[in-house]
ROLO-352846 format. One record per residue: chain; x, y, z of N, C-alpha, C in turn. Coordinates in steps of 0.001 Angstrom, whole numbers, plus 500000, padded with zeros to 6 digits. Layout:
N
+------+--------+---------+--------+---------+----------+--------+--------+---------+--------+
: guro : n.east : n.north :   n.up : ca.east : ca.north :  ca.up : c.east : c.north :   c.up :
+------+--------+---------+--------+---------+----------+--------+--------+---------+--------+
:    A :      X :       Y :      Z :       X :        Y :      Z :      X :       Y :      Z :
...
+------+--------+---------+--------+---------+----------+--------+--------+---------+--------+
// end
This chain:
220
+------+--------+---------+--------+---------+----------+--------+--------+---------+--------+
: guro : n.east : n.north :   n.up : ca.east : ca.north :  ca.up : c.east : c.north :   c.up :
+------+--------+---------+--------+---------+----------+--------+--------+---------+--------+
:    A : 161783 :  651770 : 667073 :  162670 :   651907 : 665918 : 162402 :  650805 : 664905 :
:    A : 162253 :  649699 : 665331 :  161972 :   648380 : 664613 : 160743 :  648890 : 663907 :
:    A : 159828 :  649009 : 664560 :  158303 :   649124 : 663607 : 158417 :  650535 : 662726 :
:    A : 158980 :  651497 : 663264 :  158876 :   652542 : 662426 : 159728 :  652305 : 661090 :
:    A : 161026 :  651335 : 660820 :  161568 :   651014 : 659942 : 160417 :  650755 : 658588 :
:    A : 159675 :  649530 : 659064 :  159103 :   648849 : 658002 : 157768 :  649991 : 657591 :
:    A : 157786 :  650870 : 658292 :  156755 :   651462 : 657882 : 156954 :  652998 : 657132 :
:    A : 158501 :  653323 : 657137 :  158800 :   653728 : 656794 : 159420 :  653366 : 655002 :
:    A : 159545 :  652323 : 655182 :  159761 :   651272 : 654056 : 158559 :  651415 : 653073 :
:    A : 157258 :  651300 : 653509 :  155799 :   650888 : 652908 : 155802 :  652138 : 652207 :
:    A : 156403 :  653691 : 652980 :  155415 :   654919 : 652922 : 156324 :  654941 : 651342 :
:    A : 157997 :  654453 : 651531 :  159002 :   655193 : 650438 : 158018 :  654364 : 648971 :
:    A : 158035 :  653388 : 649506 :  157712 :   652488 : 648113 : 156012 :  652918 : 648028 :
:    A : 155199 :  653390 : 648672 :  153942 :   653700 : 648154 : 153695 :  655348 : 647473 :
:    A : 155063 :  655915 : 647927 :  155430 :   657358 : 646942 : 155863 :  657210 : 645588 :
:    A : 156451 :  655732 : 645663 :  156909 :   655735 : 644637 : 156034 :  654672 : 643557 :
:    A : 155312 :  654024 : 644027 :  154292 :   654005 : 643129 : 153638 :  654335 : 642919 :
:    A : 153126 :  655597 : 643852 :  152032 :   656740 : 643457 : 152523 :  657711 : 641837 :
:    A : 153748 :  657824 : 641938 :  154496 :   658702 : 641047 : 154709 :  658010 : 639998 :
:    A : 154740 :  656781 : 639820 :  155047 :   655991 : 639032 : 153435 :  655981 : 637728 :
:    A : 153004 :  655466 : 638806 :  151507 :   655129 : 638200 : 150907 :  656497 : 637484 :
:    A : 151048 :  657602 : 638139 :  150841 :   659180 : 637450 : 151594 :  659005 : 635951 :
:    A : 153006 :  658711 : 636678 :  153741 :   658873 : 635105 : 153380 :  658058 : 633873 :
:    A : 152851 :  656494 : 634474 :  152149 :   655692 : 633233 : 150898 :  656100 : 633186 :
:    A : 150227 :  656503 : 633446 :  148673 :   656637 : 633169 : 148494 :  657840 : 632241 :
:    A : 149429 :  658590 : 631426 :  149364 :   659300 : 630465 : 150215 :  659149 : 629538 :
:    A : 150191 :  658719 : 628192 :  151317 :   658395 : 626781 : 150738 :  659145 : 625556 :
:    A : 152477 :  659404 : 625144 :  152533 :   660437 : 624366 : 152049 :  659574 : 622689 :
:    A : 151468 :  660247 : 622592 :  150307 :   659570 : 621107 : 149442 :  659186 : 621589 :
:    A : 148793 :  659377 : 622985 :  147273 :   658370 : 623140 : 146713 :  659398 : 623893 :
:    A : 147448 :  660208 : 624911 :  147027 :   661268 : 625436 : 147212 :  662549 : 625558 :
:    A : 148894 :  663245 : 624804 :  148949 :   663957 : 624492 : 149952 :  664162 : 623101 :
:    A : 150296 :  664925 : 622362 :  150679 :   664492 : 620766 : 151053 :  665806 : 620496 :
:    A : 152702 :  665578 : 620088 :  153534 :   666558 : 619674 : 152794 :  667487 : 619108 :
:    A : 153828 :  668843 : 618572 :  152653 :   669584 : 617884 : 154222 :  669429 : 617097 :
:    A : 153650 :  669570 : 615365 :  154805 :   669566 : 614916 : 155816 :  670426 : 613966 :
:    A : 155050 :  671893 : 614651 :  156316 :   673291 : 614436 : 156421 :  673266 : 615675 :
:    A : 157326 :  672703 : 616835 :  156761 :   673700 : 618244 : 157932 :  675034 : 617711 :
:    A : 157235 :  675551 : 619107 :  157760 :   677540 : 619301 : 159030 :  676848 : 620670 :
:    A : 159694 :  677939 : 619983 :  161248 :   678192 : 621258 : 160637 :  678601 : 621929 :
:    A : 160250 :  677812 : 623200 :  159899 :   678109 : 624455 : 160479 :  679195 : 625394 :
:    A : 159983 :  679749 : 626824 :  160158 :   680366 : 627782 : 161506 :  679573 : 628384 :
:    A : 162312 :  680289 : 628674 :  163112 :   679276 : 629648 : 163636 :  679659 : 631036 :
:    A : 162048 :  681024 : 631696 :  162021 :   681079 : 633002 : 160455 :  680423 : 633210 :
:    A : 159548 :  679720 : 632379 :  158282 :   679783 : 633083 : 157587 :  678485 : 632145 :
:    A : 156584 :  677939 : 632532 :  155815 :   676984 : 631500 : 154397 :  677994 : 631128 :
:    A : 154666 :  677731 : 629837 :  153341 :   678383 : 629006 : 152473 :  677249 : 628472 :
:    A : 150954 :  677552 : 628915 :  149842 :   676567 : 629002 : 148920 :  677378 : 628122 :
:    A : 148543 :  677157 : 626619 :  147372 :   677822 : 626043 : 145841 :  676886 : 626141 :
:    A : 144941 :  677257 : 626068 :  143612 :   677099 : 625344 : 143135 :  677292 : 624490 :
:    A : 142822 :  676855 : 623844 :  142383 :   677023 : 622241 : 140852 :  676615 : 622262 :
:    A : 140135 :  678189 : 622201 :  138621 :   677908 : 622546 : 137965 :  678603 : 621399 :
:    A : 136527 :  678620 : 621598 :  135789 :   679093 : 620603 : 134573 :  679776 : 621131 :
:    A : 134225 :  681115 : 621297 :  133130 :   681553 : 622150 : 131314 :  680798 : 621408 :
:    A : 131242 :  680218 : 620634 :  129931 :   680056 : 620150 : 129829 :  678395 : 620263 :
:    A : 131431 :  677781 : 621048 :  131177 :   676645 : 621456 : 130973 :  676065 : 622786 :
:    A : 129670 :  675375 : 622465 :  128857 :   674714 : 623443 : 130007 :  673811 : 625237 :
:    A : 131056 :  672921 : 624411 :  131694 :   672383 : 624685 : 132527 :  673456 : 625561 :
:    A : 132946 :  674651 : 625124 :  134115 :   675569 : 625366 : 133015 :  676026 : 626824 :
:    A : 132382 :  676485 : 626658 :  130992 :   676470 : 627654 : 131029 :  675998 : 628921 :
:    A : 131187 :  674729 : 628764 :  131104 :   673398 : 629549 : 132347 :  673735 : 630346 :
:    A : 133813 :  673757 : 629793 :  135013 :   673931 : 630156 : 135342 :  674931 : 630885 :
:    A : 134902 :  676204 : 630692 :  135289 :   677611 : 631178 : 135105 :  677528 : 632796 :
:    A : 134124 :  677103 : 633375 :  134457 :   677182 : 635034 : 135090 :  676018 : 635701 :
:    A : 135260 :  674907 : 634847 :  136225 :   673897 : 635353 : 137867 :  674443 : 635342 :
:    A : 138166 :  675014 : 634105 :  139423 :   675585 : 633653 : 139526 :  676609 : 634904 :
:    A : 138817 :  677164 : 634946 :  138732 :   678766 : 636201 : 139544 :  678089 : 636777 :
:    A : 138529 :  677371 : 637910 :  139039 :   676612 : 638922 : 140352 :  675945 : 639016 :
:    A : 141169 :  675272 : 637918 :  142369 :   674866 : 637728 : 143016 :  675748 : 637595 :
:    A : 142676 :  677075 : 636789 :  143947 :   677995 : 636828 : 144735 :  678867 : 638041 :
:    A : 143332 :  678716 : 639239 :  143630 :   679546 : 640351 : 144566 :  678639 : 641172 :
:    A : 145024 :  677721 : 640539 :  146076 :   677009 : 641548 : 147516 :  676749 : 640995 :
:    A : 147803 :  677271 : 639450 :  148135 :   677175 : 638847 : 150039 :  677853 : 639373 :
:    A : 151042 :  677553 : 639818 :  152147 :   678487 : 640055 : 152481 :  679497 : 639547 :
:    A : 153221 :  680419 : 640152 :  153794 :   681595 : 639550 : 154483 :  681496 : 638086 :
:    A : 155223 :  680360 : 638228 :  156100 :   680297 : 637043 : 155410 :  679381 : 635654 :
:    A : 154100 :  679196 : 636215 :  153567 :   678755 : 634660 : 151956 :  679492 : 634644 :
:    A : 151846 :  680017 : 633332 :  151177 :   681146 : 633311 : 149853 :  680507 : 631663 :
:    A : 148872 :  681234 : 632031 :  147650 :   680475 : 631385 : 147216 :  681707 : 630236 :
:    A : 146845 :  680983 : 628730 :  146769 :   682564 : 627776 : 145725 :  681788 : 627098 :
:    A : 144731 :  682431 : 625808 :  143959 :   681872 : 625319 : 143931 :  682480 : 623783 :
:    A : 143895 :  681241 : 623097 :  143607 :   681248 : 621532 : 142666 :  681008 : 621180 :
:    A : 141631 :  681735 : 620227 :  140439 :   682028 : 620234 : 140193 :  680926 : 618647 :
:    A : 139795 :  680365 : 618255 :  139877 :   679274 : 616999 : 139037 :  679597 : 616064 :
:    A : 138884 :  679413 : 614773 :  137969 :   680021 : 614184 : 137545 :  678753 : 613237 :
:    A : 136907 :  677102 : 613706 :  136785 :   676310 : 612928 : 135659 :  676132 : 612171 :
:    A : 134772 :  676792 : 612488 :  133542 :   676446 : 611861 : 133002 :  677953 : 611111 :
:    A : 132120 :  677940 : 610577 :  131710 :   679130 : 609653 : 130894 :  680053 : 610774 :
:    A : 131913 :  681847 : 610767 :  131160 :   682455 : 611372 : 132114 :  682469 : 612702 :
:    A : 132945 :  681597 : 613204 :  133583 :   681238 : 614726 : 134696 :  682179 : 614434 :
:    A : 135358 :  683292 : 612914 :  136594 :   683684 : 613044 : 135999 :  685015 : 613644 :
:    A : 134804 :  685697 : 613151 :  134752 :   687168 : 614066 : 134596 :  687185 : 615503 :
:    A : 134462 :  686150 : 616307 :  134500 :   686068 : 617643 : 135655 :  685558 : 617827 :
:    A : 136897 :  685355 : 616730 :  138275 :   685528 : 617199 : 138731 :  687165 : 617388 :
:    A : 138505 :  687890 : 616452 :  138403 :   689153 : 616319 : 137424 :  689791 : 617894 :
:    A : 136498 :  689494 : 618051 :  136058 :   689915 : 618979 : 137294 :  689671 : 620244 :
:    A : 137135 :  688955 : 620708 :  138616 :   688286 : 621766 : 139735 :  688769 : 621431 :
:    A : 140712 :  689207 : 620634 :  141566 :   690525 : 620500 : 141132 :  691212 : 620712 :
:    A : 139925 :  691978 : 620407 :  139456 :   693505 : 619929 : 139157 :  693898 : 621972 :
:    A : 138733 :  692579 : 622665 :  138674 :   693265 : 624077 : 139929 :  693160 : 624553 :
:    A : 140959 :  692376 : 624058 :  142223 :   692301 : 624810 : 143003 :  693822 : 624180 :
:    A : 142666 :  694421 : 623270 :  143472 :   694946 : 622735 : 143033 :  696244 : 623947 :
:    A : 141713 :  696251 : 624179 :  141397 :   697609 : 624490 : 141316 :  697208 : 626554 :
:    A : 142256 :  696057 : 627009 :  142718 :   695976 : 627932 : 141487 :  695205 : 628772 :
:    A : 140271 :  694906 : 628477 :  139367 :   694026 : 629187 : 139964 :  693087 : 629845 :
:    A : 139126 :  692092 : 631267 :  139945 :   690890 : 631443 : 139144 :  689907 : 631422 :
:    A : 139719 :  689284 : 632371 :  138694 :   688079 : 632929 : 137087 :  687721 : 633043 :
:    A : 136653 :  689014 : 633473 :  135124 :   689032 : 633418 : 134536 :  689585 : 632018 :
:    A : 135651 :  690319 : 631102 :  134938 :   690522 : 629493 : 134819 :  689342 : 629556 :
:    A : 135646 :  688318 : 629187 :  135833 :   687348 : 628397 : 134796 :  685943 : 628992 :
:    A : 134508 :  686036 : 629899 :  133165 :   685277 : 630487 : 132079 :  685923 : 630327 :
:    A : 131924 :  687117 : 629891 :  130967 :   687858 : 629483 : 130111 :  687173 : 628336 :
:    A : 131224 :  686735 : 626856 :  130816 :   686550 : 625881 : 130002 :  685497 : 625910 :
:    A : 130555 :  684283 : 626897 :  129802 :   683020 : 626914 : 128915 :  683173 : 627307 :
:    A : 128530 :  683810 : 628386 :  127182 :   683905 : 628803 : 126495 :  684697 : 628539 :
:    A : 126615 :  685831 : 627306 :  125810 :   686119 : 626135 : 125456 :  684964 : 625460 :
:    A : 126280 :  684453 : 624675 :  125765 :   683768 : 623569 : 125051 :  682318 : 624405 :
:    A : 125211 :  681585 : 625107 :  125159 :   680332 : 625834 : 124142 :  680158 : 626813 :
:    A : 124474 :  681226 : 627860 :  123353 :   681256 : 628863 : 122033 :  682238 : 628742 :
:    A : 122487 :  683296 : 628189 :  121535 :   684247 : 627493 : 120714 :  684202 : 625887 :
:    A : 121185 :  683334 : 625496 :  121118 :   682830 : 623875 : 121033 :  684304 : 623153 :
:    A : 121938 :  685256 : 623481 :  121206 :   686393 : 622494 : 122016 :  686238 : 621117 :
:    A : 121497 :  686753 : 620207 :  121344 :   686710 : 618529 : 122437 :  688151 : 618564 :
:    A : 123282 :  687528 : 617645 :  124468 :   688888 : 617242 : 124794 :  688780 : 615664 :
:    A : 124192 :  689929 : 615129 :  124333 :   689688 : 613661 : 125383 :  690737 : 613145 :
:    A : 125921 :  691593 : 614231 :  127182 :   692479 : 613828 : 127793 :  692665 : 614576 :
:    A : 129182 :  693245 : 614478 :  129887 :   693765 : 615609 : 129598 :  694905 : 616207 :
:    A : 128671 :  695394 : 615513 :  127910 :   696457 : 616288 : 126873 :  695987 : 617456 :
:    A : 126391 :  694682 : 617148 :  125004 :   693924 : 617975 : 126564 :  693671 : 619389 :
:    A : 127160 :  693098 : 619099 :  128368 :   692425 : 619927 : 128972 :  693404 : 620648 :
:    A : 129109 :  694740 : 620217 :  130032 :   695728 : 621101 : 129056 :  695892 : 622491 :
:    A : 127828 :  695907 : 622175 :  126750 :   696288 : 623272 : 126933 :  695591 : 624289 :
:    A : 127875 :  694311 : 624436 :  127953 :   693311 : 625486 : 129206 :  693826 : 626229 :
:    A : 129579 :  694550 : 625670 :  131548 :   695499 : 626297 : 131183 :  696900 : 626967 :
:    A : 130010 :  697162 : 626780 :  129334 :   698389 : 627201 : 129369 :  698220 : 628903 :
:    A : 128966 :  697086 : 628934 :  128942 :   696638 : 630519 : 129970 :  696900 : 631587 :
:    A : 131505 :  697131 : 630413 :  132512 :   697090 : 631182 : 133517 :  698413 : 630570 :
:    A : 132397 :  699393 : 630371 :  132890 :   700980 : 630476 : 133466 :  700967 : 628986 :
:    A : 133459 :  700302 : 628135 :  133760 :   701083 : 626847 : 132590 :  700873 : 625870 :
:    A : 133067 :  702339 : 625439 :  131657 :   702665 : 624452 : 131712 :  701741 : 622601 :
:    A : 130640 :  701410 : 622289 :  130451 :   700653 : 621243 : 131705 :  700918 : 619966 :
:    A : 131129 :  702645 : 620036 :  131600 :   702791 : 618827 : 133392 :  702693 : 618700 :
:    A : 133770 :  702826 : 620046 :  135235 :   702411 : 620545 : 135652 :  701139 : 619892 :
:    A : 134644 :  699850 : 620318 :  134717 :   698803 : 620533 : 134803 :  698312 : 618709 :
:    A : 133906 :  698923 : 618160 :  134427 :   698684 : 616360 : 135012 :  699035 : 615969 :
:    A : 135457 :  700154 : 616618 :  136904 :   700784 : 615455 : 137555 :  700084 : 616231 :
:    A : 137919 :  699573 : 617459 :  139113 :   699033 : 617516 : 139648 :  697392 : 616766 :
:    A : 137846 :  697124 : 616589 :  137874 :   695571 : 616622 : 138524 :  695712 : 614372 :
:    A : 138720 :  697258 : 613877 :  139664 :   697086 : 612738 : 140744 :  697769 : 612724 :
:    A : 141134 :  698065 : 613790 :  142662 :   698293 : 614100 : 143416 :  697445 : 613447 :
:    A : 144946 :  697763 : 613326 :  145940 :   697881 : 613176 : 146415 :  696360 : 613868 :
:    A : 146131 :  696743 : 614979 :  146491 :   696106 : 616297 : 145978 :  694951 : 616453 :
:    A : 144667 :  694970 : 615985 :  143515 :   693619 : 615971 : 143734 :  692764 : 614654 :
:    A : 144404 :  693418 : 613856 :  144393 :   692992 : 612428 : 145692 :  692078 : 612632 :
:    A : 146677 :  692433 : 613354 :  148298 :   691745 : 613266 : 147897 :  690775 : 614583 :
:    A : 147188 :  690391 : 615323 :  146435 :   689196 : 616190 : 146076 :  688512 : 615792 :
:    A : 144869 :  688912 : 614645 :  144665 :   687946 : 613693 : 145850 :  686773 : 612835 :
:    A : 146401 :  687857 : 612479 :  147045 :   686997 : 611540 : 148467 :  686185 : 612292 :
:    A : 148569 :  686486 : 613293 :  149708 :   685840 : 614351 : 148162 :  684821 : 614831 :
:    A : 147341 :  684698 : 615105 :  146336 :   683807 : 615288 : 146273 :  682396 : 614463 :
:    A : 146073 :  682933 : 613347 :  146045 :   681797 : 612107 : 146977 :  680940 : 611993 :
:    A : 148329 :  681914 : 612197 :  149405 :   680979 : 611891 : 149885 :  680281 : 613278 :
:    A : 149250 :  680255 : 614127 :  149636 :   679684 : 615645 : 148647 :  678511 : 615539 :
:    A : 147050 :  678751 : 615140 :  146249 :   677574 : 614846 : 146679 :  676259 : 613807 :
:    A : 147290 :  676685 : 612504 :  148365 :   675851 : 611666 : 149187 :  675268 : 612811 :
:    A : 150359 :  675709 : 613627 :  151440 :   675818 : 613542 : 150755 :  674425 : 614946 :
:    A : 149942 :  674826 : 615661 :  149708 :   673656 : 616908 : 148971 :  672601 : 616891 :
:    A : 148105 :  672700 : 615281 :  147295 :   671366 : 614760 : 146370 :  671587 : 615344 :
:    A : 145662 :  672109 : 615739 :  144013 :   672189 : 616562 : 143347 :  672215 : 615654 :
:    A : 142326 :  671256 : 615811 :  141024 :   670494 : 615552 : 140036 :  670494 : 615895 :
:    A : 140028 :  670739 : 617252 :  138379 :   670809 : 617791 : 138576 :  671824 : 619304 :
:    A : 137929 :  672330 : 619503 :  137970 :   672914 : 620871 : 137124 :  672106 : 621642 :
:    A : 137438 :  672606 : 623028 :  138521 :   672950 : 623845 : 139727 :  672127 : 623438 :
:    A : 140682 :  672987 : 622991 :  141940 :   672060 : 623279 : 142725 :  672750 : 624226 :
:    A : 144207 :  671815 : 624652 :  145101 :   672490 : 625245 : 146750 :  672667 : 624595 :
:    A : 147280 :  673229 : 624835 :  148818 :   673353 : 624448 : 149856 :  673365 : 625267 :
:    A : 150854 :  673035 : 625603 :  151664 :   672895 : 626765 : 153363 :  673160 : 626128 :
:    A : 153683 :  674402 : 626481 :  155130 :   674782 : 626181 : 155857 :  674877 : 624315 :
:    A : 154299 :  674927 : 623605 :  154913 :   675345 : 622779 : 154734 :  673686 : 621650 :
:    A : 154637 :  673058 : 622867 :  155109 :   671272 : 622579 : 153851 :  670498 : 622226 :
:    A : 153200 :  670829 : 623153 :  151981 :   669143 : 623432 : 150935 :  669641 : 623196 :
:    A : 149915 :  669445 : 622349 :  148566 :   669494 : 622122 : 147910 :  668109 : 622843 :
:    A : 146357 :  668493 : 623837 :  145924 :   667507 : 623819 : 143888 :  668026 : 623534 :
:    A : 143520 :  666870 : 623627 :  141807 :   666924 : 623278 : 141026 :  666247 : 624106 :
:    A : 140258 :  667135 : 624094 :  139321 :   666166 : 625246 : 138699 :  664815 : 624709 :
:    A : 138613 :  664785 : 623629 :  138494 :   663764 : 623453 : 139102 :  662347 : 623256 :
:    A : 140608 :  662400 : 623975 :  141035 :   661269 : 624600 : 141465 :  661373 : 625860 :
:    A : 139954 :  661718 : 626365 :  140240 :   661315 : 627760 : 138451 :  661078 : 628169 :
:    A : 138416 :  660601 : 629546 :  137083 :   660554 : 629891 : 136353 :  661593 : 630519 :
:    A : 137107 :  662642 : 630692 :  136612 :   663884 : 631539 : 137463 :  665101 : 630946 :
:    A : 137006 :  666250 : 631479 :  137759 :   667500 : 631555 : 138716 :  667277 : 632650 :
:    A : 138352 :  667075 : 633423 :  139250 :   666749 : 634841 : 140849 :  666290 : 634361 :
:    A : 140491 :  665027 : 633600 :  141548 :   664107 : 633343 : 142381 :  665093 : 632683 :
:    A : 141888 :  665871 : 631304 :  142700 :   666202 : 630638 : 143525 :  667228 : 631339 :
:    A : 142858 :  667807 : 632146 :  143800 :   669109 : 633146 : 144776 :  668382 : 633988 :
:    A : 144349 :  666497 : 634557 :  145602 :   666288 : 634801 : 146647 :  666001 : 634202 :
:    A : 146374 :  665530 : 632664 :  147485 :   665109 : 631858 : 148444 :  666603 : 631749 :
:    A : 147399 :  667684 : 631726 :  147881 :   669381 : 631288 : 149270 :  668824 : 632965 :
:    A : 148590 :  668894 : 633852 :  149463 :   669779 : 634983 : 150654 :  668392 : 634863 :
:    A : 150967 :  667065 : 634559 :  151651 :   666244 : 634269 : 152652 :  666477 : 633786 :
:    A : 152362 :  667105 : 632164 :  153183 :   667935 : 631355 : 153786 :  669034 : 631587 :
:    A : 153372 :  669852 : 633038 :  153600 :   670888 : 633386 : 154951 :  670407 : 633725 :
:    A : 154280 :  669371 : 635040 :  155687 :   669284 : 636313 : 156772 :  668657 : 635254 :
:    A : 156771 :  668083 : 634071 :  157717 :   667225 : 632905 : 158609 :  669056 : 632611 :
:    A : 157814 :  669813 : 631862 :  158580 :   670777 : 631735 : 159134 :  672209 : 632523 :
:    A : 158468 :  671729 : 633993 :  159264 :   672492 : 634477 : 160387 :  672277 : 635434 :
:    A : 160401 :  670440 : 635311 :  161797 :   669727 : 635712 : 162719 :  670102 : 634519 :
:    A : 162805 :  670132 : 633570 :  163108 :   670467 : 632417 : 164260 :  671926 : 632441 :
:    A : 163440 :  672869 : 632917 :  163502 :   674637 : 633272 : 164747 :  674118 : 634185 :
:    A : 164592 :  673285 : 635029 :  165586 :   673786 : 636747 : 166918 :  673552 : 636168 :
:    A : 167818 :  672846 : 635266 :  169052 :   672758 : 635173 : 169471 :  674448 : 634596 :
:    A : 168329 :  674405 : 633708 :  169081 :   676206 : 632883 : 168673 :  677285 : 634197 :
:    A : 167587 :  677140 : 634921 :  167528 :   678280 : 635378 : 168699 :  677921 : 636718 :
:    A : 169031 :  676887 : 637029 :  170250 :   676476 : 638339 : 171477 :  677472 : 638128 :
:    A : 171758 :  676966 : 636714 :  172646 :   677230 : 636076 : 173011 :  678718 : 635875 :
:    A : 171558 :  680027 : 635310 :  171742 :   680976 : 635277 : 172034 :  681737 : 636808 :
:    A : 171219 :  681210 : 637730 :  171274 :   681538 : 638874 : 172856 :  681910 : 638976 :
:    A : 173933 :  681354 : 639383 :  175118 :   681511 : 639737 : 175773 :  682122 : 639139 :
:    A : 175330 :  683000 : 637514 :  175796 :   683675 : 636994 : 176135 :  684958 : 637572 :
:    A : 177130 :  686133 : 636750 :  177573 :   686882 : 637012 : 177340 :  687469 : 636306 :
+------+--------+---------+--------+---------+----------+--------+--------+---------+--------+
// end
């Protein structure tokens, strides 16, 4: 009983500087930075965006590290992607990225594109050259352009633009966290890091969630 005391002592206080040290080793202005319209958040789940760019090199780099983080990711916080259009030429491969979501593609369209343009280096001078890469996954081209000027693709867009304003993104890969926190890889030393500052911000807002959802719980 005696020895298990003090060692029980070591374990409380080495949890609690484990947790401690997590909580200082990320600050708000150095590692992650308001966004300053946020959106009225979810208030059953944490919403985590990406803000990528298919013709970027960097976004490239990120996509199977991100994989890997998202498959561990909880039920109640859920992973979506904003397609950026910063450089000349980067907005029709925003359009492209609706135009497969619209027509229900998933996971493997959308890794498709990178490793067209990235690992395959192929040359796309229309959305006609570009539909040929969706062919792979049962829809036909000429599908794939009329949809990519839909109705549907057209009001993405423009809910696009004003979400890129509205969260301050600058460079891809970035991340977004609840509406709230933009961060960049470039204040941090890794991708790694920044996914831990991401899941940091997570567990911040989904301590956040438990009083309202406690609360709804007991409702009637």
């Amino acid at each position: 009983m005696n020895k298990f005391f003090p060692m029980l002592i070591g374990t409380l206080m080495l949890a609690t500087f484990s947790s401690s040290t997590i909580a200082s080793e990320f600050e708000e202005g150095r590692h992650f930075h308001a966004v300053g319209s946020p959106v009225s958040p979810p208030d059953d789940r944490v919403e985590v965006i990406e803000a990528f760019a298919y013709p970027c090199p960097a976004c490239r780099s990120f996509l199977p590290i991100i994989n890997r983080w998202a498959e561990e990711l909880p039920d109640n916080v859920t992973l979506s992607h904003l397609p950026v259009g910063l450089q000349p030429g980067w907005e029709g491969f925003a359009r492209v990225y609706y135009t497969a979501d619209v027509l229900g593609l998933g996971k493997e369209a959308h890794e498709a594109m990178f490793v067209a343009l990235h690992d395959e280096r192929r040359q796309f001078r229309s959305i006609e050259d570009i539909a040929e890469v969706y062919t792979a996954f049962d829809v036909d081209a000429e599908e794939f352009v009329s949809t990519s000027q839909s109705f549907a693709v057209d009001g993405r867009m423009r809910r696009n633009r004003n979400e890129i304003m509205r969260f301050g993104v600058r460079g891809t890969p970035s991340m977004i966290v609840q509406g709230k926190w933009r961060l960049s890889p470039t204040d941090f030393n890794s991708y790694d890091q920044m996914l831990a500052a991401v899941d940091y911000l997570i567990e911040r807002e989904l301590a956040a969630l438990e009083p309202a959802t406690n609360g709804n719980s007991g409702a009637e």
